[in-house]
N, C-alpha and C positions, 0 to 999 in steps of 0.2 A: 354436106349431109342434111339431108331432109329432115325435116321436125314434126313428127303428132303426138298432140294430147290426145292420153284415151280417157273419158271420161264415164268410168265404169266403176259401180258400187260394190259388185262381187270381186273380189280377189282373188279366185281362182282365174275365172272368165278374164280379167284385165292380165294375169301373168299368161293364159295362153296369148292374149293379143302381142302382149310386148316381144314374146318368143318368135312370133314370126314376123313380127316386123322388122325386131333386129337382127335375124339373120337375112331379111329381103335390106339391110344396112339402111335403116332408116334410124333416124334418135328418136325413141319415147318418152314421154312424161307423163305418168298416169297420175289420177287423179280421182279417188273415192267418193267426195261428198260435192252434190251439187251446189252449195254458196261457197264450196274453193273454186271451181271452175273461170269462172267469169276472171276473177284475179290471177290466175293460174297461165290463161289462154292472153291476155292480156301482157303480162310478164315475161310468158315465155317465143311470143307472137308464131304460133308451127305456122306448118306449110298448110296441115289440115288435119281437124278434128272429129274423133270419131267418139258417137253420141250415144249414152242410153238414156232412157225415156224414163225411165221409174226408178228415181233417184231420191236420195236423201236431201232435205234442203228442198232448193232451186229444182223444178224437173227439168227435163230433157227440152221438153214444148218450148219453155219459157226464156232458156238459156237459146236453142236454135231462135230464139227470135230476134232476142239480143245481140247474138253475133253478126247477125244478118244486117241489123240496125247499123251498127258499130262497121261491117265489112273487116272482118277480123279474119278469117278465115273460111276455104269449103266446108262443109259437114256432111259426112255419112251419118245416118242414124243407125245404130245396134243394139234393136231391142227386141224383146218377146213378142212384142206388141205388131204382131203380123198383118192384122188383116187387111182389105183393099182399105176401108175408110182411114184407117190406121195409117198406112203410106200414102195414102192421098193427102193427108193432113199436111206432112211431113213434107213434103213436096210442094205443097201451096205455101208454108213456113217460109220453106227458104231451103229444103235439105238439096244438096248436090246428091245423093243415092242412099239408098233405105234395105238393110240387110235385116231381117228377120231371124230372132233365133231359135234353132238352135243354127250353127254357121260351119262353114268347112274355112280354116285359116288360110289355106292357100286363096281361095277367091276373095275373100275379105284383102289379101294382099293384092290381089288383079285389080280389084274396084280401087283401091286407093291409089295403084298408079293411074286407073285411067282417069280419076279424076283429077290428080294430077296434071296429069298431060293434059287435060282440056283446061285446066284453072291458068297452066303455062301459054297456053295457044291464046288465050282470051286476054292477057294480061297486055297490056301498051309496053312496048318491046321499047321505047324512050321513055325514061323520067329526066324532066327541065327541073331543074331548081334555079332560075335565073340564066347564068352565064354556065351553070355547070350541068352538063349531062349523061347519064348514067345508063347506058347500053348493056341490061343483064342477060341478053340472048345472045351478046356476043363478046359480053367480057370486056366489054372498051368505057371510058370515061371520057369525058373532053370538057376540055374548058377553056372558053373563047373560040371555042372552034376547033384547038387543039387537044392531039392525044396527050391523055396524060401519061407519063410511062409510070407504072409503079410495079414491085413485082407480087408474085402469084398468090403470095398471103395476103400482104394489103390488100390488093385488088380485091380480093374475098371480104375482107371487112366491111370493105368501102361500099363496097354491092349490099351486104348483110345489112349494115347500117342506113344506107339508102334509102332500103326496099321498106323500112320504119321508122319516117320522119318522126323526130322530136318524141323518139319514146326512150327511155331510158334504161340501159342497159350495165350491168357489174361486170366487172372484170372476167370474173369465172365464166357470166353466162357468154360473153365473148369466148372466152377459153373454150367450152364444150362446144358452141356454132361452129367455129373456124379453123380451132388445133386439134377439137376432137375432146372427148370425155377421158382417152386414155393419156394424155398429154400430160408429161413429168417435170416441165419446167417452170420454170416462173412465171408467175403473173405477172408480172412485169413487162413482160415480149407484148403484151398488149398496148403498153405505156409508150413503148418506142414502137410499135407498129402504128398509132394517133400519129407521134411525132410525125414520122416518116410524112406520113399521108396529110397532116397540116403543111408541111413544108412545100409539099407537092403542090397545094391548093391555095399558096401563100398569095394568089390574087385573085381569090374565089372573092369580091367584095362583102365585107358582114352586114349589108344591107340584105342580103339574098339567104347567109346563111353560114352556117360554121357548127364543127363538131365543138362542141363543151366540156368540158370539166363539170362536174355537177359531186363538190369534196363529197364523200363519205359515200358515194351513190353510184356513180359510173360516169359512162360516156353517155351523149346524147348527140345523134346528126340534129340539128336544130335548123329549121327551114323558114326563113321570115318574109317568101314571097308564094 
């Protein structure tokens, strides 16, 4: 399940966003004021973040610039703030598409897949971490040259984790990426889902790189090449 921050101050306008995104099944995380954003977007790493401009805090300008610095994710921008110079700015920024409001939510869902889809197309379909690599267009792992077998949850993690070296991650927020926000079981299945996946990779050398333990904090893929 795909991840966007919406980064919108109005509360009405962000609960229509979240309403058709989650029924187009995507995971929201919205976000009201612009000095939570950056930490927010960070913490929760989406697939892609959608933007308004005239924000409390942090604006909209200052935060697309940062993201773009950092390479944290696409951005749409959604704001009032329509006219050519206005989208031309946005654009020179760094925005991936620039929706004007007021918006129709269906297209607002069109534009986010197809940015999507072009953020997928453009992405290096191999990450090397040393001897280990990471095939997320086709679901495969190897190490030494070798598939690694693991199955269809791990493998998820292992991709999830992957795709953001050496950022740190809690158990929940494991929990809602990979079993889903409605998932009733333990937290724990994450604990032995690591296992699992450490033992798999029990000659991945830790000169290259190794998931962590990080007490009180979470998990971390940790990459040292």
């Amino acid at each position: 399940m795909e991840t966007i921050v919406v980064v919108e101050d109005e509360k009405p306008i962000s609960k229509v966003l979240q309403a058709y995104l989650k029924k187009a099944n995507f995971r929201v995380v919205p976000c009201y004021h612009g000095n939570e954003a950056i930490p927010l977007i960070e913490n929760e790493a989406p697939d892609l973040i959608i933007l308004d401009v005239m924000l409390p805090g942090q604006d909209g300008w200052s935060i697309l610039e940062e993201v773009n610095q950092k390479e944290l994710a696409p951005v749409i921008m959604l704001t009032a703030l329509g006219e050519t110079p206005d989208r031309l700015k946005g654009f020179k920024i760094g925005a991936d598409d620039y929706i004007p409001k007021p918006f129709e939510g269906e297209e607002v869902v069109a534009r986010v897949q197809a940015v999507l889809k072009r953020s997928r197309r453009h992405s290096p379909s191999i990450h090397r971490f040393g001897s280990l690599q990471v095939n997320p267009s086709a679901h495969e792992v190897k190490l030494h040259g070798e598939i690694v077998e693991l199955t269809p949850r791990d493998l998820a993690l292992l991709l999830f984790m992957s795709k953001h070296p050496n950022q740190t991650f809690t158990r929940d927020q494991l929990i809602e990426h990979i079993w889903g926000w409605d998932y009733e079981g333990s937290d724990r299945a994450v604990d032995l889902a690591v296992k699992r996946i450490r033992k798999s990779l029990k000659t991945w050398p830790k000169e290259e790189g190794e998931i962590k333990t990080l007490r009180g904090l979470g998990y971390q893929f940790c990459v040292h090449t």
